[in-house]
N, CA, C and O atoms as a Tinker XYZ file with bonds, in Angstrom:
   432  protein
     1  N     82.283000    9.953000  -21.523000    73     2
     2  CA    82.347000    8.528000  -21.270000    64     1     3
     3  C     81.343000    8.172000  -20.174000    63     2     4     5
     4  O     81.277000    8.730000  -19.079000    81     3
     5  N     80.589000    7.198000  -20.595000    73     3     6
     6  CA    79.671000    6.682000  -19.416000    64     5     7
     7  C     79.842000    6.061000  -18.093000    63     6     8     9
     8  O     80.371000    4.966000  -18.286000    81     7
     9  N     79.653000    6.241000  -16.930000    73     7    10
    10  CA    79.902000    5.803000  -15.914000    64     9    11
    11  C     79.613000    4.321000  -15.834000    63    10    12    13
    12  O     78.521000    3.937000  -16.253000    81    11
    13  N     80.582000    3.338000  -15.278000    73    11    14
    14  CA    80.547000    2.151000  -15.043000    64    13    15
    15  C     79.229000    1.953000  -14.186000    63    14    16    17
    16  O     78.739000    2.640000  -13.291000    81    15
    17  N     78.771000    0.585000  -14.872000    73    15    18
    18  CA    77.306000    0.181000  -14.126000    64    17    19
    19  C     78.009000   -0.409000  -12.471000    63    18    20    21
    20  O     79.017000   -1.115000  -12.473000    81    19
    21  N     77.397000   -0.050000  -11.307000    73    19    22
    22  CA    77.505000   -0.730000  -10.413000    64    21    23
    23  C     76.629000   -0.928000   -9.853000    63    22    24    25
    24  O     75.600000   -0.340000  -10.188000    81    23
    25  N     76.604000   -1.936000   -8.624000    73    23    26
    26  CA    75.436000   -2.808000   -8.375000    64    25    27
    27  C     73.843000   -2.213000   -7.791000    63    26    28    29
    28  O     74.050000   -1.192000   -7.135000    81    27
    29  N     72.976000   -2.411000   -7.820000    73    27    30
    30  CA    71.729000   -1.649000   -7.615000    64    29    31
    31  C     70.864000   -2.643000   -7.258000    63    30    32    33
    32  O     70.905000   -3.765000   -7.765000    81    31
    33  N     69.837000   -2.202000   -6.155000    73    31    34
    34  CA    68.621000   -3.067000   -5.746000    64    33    35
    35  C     67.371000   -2.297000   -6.134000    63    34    36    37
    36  O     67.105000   -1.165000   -5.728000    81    35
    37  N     66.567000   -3.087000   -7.032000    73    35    38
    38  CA    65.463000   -1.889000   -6.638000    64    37    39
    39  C     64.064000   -1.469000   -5.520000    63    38    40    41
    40  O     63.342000   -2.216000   -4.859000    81    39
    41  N     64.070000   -0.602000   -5.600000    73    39    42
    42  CA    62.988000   -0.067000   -4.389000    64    41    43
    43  C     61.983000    0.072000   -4.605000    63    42    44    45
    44  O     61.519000   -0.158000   -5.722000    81    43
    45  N     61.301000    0.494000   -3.622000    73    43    46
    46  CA    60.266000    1.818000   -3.880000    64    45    47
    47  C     59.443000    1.686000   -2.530000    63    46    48    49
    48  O     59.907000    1.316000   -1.451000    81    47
    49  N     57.970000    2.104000   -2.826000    73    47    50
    50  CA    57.570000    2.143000   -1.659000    64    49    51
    51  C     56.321000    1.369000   -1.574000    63    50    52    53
    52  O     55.722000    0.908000   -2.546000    81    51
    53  N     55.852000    1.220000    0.084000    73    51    54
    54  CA    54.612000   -0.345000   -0.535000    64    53    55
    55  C     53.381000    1.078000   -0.730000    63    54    56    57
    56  O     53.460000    2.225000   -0.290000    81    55
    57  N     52.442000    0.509000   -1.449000    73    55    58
    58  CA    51.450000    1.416000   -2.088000    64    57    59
    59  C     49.935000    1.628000   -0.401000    63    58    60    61
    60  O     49.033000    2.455000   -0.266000    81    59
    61  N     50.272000    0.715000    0.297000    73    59    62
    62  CA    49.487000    0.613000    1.232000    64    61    63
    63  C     50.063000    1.389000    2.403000    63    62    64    65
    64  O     49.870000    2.585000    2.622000    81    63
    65  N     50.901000    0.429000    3.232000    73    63    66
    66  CA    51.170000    1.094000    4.537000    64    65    67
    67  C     52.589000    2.189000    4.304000    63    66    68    69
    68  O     53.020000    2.880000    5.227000    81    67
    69  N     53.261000    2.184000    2.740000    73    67    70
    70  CA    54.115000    3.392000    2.885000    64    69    71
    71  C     56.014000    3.005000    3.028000    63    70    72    73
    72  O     56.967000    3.584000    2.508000    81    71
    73  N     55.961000    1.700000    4.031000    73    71    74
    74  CA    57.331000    1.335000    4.087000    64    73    75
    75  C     57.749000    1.496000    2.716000    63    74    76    77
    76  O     57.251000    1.788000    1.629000    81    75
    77  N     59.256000    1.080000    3.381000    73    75    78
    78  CA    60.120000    0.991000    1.938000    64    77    79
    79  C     60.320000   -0.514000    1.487000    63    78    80    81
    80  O     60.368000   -1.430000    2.308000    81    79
    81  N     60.419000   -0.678000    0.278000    73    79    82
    82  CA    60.316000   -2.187000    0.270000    64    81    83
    83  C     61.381000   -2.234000   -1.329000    63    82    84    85
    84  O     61.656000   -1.553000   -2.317000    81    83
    85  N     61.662000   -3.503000   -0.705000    73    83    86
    86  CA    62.670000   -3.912000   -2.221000    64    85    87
    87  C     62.757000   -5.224000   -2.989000    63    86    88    89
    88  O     62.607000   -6.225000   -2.289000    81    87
    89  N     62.949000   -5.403000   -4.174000    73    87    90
    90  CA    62.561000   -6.628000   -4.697000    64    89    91
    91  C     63.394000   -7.485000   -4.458000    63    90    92    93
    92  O     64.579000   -7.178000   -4.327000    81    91
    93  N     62.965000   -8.724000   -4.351000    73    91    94
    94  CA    63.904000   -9.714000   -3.933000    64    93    95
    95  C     63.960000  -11.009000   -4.943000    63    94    96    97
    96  O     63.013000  -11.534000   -5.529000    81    95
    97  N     65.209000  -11.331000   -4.969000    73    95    98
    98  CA    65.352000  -12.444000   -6.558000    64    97    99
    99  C     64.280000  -13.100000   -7.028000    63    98   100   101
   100  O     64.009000  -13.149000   -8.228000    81    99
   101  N     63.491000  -13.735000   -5.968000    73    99   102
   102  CA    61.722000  -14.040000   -7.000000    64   101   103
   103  C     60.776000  -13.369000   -7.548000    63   102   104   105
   104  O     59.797000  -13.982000   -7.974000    81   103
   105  N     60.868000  -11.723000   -7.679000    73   103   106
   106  CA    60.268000  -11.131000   -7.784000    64   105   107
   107  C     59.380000  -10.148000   -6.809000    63   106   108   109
   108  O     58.862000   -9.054000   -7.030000    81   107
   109  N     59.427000  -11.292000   -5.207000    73   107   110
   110  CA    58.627000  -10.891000   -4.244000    64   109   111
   111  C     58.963000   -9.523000   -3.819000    63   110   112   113
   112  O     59.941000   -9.047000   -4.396000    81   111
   113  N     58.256000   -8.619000   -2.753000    73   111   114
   114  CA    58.871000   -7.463000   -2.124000    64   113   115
   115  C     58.913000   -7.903000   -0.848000    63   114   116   117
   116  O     58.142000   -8.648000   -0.244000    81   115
   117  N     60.406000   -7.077000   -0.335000    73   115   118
   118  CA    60.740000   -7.640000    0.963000    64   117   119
   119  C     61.114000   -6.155000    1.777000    63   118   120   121
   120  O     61.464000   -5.164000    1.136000    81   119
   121  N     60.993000   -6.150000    3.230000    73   119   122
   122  CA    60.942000   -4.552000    3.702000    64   121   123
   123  C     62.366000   -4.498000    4.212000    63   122   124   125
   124  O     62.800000   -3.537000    4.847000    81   123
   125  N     63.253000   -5.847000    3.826000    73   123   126
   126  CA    64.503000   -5.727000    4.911000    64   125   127
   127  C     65.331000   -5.611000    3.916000    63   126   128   129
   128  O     65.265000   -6.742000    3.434000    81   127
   129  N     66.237000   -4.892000    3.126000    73   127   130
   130  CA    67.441000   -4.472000    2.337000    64   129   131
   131  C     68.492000   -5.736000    2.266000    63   130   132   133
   132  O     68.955000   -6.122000    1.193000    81   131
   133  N     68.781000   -6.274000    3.403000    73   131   134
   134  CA    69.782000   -7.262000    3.230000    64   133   135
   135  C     68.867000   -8.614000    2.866000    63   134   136   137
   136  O     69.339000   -9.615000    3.405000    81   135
   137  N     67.513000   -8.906000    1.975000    73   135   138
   138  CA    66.774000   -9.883000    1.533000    64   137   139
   139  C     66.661000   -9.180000    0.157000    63   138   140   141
   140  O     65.741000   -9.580000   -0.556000    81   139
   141  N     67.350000   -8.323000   -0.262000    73   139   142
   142  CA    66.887000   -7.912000   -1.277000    64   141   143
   143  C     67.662000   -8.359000   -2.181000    63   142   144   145
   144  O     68.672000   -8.951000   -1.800000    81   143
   145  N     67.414000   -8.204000   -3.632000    73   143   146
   146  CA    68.114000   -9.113000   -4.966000    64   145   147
   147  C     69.238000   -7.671000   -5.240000    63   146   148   149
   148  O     68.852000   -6.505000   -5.332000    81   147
   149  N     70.515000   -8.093000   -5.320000    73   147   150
   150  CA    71.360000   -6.945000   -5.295000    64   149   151
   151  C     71.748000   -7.965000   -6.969000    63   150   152   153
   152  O     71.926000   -9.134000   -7.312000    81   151
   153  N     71.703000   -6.367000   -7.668000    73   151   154
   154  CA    71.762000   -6.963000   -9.141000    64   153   155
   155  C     73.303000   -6.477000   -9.992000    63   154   156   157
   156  O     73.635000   -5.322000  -10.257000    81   155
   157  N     73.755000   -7.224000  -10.173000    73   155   158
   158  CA    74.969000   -7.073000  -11.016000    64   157   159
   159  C     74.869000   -6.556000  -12.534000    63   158   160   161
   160  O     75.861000   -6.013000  -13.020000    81   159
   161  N     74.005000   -6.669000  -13.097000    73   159   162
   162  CA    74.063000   -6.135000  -14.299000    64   161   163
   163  C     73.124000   -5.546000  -14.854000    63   162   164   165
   164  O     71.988000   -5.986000  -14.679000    81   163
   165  N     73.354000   -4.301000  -15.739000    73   163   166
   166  CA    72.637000   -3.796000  -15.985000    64   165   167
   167  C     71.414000   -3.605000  -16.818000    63   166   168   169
   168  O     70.586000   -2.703000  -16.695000    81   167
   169  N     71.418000   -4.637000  -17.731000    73   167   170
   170  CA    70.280000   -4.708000  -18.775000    64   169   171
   171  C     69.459000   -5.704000  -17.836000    63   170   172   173
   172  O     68.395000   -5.841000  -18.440000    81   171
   173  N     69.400000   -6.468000  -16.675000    73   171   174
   174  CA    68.529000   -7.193000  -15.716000    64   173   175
   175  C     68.377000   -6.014000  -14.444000    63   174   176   177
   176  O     67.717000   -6.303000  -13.446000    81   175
   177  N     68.812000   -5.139000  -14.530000    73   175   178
   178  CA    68.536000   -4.090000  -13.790000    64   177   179
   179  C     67.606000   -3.595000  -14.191000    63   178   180   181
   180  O     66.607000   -3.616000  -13.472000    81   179
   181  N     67.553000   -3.047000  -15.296000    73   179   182
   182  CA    66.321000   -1.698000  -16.260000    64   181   183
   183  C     65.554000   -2.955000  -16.530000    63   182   184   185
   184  O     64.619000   -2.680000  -17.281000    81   183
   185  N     65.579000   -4.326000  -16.190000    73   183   186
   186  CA    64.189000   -5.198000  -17.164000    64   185   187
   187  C     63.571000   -5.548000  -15.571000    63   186   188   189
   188  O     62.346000   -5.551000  -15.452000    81   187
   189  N     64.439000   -5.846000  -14.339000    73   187   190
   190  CA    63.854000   -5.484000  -13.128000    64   189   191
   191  C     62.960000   -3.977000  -12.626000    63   190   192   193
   192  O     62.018000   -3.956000  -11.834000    81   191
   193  N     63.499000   -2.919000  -13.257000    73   191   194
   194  CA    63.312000   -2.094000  -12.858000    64   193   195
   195  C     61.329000   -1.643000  -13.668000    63   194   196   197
   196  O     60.577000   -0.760000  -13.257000    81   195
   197  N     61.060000   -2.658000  -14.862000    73   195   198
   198  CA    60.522000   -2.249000  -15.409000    64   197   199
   199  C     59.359000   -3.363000  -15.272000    63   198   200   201
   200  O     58.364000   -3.485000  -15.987000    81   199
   201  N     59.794000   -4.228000  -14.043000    73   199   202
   202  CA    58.563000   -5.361000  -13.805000    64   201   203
   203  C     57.854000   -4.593000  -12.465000    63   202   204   205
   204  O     56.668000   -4.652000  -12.138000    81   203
   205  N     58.849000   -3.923000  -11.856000    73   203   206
   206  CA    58.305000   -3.194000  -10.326000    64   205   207
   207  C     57.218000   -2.563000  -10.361000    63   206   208   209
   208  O     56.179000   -2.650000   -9.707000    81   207
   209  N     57.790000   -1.474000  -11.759000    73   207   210
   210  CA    56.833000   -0.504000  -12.634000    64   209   211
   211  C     55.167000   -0.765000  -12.993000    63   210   212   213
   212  O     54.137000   -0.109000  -12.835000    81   211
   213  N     55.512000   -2.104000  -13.567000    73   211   214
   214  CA    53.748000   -2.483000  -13.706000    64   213   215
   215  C     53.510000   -3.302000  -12.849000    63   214   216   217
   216  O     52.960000   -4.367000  -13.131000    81   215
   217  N     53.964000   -2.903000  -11.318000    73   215   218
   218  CA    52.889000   -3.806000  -10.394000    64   217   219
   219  C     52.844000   -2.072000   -9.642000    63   218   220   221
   220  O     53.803000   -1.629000   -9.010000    81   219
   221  N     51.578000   -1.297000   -9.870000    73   219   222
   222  CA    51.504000   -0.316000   -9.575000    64   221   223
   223  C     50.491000   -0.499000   -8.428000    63   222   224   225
   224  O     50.120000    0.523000   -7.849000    81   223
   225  N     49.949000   -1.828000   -7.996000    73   223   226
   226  CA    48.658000   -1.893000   -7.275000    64   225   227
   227  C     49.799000   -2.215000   -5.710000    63   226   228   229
   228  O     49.289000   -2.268000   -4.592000    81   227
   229  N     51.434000   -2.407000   -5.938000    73   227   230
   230  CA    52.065000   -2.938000   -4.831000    64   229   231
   231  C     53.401000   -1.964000   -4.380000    63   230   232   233
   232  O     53.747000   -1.677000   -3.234000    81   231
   233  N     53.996000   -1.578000   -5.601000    73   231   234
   234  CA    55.099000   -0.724000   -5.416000    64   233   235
   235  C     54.678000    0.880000   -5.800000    63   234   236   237
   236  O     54.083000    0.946000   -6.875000    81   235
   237  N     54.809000    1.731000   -5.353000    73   235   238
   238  CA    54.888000    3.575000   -5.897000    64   237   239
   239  C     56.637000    3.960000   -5.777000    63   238   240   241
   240  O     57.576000    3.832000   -4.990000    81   239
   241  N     56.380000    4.412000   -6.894000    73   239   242
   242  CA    58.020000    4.665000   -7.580000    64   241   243
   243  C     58.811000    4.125000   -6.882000    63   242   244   245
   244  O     59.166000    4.433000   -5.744000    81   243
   245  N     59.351000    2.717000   -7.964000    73   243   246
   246  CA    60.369000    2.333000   -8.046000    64   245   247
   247  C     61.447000    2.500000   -8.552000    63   246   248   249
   248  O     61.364000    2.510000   -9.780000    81   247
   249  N     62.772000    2.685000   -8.042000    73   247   250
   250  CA    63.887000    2.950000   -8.767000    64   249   251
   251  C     65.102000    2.165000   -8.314000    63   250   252   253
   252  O     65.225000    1.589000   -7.233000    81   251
   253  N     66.187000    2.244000   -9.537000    73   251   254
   254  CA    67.604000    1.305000   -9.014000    64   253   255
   255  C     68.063000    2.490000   -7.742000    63   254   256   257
   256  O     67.974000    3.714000   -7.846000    81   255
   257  N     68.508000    1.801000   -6.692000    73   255   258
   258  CA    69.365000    2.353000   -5.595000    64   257   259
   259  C     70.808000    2.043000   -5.993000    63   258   260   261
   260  O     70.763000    1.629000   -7.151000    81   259
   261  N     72.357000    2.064000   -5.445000    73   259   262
   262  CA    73.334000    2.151000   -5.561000    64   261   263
   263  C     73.060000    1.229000   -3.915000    63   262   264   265
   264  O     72.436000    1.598000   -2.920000    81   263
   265  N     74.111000   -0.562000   -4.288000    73   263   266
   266  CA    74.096000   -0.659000   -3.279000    64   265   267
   267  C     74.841000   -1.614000   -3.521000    63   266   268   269
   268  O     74.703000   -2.198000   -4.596000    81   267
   269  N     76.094000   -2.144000   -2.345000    73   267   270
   270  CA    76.819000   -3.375000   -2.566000    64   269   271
   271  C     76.768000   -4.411000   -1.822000    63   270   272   273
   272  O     75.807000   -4.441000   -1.054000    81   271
   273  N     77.843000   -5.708000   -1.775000    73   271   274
   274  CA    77.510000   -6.732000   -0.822000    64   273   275
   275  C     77.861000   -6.844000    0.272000    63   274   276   277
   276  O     79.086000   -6.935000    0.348000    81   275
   277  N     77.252000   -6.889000    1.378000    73   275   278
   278  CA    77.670000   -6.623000    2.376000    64   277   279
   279  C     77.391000   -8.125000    3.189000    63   278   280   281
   280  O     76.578000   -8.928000    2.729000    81   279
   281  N     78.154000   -8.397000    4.433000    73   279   282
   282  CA    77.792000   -9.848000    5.011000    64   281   283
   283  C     77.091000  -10.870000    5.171000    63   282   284   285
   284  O     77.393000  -12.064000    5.185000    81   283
   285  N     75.470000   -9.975000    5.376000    73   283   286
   286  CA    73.848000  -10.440000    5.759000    64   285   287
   287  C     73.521000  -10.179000    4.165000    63   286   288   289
   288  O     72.304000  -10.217000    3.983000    81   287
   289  N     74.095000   -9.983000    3.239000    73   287   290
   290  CA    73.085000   -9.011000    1.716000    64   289   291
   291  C     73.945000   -7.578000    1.347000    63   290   292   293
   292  O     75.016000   -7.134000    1.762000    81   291
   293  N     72.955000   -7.087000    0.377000    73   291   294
   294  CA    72.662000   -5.637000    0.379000    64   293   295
   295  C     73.196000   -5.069000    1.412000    63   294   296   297
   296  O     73.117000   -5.482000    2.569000    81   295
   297  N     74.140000   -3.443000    0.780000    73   295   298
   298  CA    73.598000   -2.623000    1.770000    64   297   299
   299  C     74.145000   -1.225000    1.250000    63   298   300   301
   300  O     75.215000   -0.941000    0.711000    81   299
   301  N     73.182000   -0.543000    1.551000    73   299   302
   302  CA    73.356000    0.948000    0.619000    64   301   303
   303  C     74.707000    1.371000    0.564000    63   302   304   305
   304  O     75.681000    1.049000    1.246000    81   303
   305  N     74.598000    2.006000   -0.200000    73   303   306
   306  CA    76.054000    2.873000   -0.120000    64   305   307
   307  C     75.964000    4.692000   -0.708000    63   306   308   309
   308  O     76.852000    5.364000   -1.233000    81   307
   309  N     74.670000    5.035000   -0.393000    73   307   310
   310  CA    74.380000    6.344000   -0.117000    64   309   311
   311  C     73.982000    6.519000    0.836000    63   310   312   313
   312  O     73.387000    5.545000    1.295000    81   311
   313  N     74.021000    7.675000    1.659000    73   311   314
   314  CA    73.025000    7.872000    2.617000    64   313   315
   315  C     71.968000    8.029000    2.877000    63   314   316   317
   316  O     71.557000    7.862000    4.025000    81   315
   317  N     70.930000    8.535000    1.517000    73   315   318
   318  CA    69.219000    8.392000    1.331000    64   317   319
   319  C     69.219000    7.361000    1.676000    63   318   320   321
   320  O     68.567000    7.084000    2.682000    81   319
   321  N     69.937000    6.376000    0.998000    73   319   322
   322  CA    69.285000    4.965000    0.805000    64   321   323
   323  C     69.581000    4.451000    2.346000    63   322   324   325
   324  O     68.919000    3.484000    2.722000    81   323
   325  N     70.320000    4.902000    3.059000    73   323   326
   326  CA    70.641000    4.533000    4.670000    64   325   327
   327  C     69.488000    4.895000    5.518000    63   326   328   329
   328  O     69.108000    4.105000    6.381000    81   327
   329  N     68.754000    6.319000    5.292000    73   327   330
   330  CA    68.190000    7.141000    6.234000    64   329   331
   331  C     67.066000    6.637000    5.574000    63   330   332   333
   332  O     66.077000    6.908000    6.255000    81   331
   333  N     66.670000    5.835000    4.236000    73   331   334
   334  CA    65.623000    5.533000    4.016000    64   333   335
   335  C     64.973000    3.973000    4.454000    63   334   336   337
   336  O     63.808000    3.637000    4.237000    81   335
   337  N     66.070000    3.080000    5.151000    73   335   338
   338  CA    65.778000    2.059000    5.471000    64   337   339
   339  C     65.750000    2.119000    7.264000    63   338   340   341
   340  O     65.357000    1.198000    7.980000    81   339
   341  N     66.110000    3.033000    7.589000    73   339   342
   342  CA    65.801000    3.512000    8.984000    64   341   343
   343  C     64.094000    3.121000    9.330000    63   342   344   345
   344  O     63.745000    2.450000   10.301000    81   343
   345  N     63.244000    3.654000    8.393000    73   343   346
   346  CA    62.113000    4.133000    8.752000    64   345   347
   347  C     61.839000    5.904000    8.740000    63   346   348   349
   348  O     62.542000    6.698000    8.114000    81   347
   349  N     60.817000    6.213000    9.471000    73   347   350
   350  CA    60.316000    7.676000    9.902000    64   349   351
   351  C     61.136000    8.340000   10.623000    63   350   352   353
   352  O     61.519000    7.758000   11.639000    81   351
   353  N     61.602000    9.550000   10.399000    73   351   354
   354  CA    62.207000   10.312000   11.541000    64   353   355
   355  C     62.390000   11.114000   12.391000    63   354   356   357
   356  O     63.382000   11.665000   12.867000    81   355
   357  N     60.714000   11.163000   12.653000    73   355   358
   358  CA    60.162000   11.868000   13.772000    64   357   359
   359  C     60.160000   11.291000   14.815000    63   358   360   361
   360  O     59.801000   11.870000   15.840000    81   359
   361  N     60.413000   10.477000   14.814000    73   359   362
   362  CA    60.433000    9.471000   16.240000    64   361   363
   363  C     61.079000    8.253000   16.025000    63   362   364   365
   364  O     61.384000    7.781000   14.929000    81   363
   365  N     61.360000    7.545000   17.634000    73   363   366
   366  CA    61.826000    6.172000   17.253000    64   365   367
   367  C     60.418000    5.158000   17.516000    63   366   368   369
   368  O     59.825000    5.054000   18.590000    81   367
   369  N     60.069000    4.453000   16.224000    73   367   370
   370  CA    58.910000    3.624000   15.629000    64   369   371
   371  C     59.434000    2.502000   14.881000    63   370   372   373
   372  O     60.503000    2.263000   14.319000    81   371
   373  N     58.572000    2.020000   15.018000    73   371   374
   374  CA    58.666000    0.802000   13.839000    64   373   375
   375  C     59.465000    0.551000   13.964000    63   374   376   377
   376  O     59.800000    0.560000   15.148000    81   375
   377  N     60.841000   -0.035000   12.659000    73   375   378
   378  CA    61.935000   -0.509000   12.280000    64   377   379
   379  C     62.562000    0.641000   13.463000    63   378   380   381
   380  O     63.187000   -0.106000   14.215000    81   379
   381  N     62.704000    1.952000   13.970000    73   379   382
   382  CA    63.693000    2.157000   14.436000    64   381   383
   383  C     63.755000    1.564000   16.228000    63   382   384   385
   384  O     64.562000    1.948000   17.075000    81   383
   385  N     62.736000    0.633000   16.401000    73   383   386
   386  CA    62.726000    0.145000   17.782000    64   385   387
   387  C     63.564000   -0.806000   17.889000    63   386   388   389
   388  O     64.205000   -1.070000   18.907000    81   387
   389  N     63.627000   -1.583000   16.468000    73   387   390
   390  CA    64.731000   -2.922000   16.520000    64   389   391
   391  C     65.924000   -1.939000   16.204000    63   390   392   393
   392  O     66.340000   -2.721000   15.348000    81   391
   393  N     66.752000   -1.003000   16.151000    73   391   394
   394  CA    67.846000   -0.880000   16.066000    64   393   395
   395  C     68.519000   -0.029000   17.141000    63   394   396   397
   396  O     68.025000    0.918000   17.755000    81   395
   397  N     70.016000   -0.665000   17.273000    73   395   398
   398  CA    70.719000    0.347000   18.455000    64   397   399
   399  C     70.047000    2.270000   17.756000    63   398   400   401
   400  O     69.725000    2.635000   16.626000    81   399
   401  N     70.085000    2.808000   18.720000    73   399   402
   402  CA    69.765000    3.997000   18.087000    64   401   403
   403  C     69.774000    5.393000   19.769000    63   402   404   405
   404  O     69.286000    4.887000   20.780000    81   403
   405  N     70.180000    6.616000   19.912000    73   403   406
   406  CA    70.127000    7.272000   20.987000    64   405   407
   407  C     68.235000    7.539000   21.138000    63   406   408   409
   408  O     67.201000    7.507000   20.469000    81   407
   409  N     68.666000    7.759000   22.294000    73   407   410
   410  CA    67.255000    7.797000   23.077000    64   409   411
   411  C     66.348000    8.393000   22.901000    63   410   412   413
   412  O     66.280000    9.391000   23.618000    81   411
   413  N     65.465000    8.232000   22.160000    73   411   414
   414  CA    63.970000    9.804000   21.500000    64   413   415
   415  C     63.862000   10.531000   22.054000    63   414   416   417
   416  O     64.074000   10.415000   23.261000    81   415
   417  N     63.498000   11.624000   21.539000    73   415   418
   418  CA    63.123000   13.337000   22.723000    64   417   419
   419  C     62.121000   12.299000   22.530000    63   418   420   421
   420  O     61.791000   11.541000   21.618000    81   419
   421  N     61.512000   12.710000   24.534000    73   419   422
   422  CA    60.061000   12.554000   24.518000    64   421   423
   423  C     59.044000   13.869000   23.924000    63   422   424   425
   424  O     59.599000   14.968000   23.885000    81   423
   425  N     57.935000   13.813000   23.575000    73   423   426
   426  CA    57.164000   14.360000   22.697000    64   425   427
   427  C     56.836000   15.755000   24.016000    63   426   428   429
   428  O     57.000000   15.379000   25.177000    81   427
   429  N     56.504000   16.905000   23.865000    73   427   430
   430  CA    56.489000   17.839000   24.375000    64   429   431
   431  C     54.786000   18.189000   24.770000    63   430   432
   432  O     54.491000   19.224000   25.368000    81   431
């Protein structure tokens, strides 16, 4: 028996600077998860999933994530998909400067 469809945003990554980025109900890509189009069903899932696909000059592999509604939007409900909206994790950069987070080893 097939597993029940549940809700999914899709991703991937921007083809330039690398973030993670996700589509958002106009089609646009957005780098913040809770702007993203959290999709209820599944045959607008795989026809989303397959517009991401041929914009290859903006997204590199796109795929449905597992994600539900949360207050602000979106918000994962795996932990890739958690540790992947973090940012890098060699350091605290980028996206991880705006978030509470413990204090970076300084670099040696």
């Amino acid at each position: 028996m097939p597993r029940p469809f549940s809700p999914k945003v899709v991703t991937a990554n921007d083809l330039i600077e690398g973030d993670v980025i996700y589509m958002a109900r106009d089609g646009s890509w957005v780098r913040d998860m809770c702007m993203a189009w959290l999709i209820e069903d599944e045959a607008e899932a795989n026809a989303q999933l397959a517009h991401a696909t041929a914009e290859p000059g903006i997204a590199v592999g796109p795929y449905l994530a597992d994600a539900a509604a949360g207050p602000t939007g979106p918000t994962p409900t795996h932990f890739r998909e958690t540790f992947r909206a973090t940012g890098p994790s060699n350091r605290f950069h980028g996206k991880q400067t705006q978030q509470s987070a413990p204090e970076a080893v300084a670099n040696v």
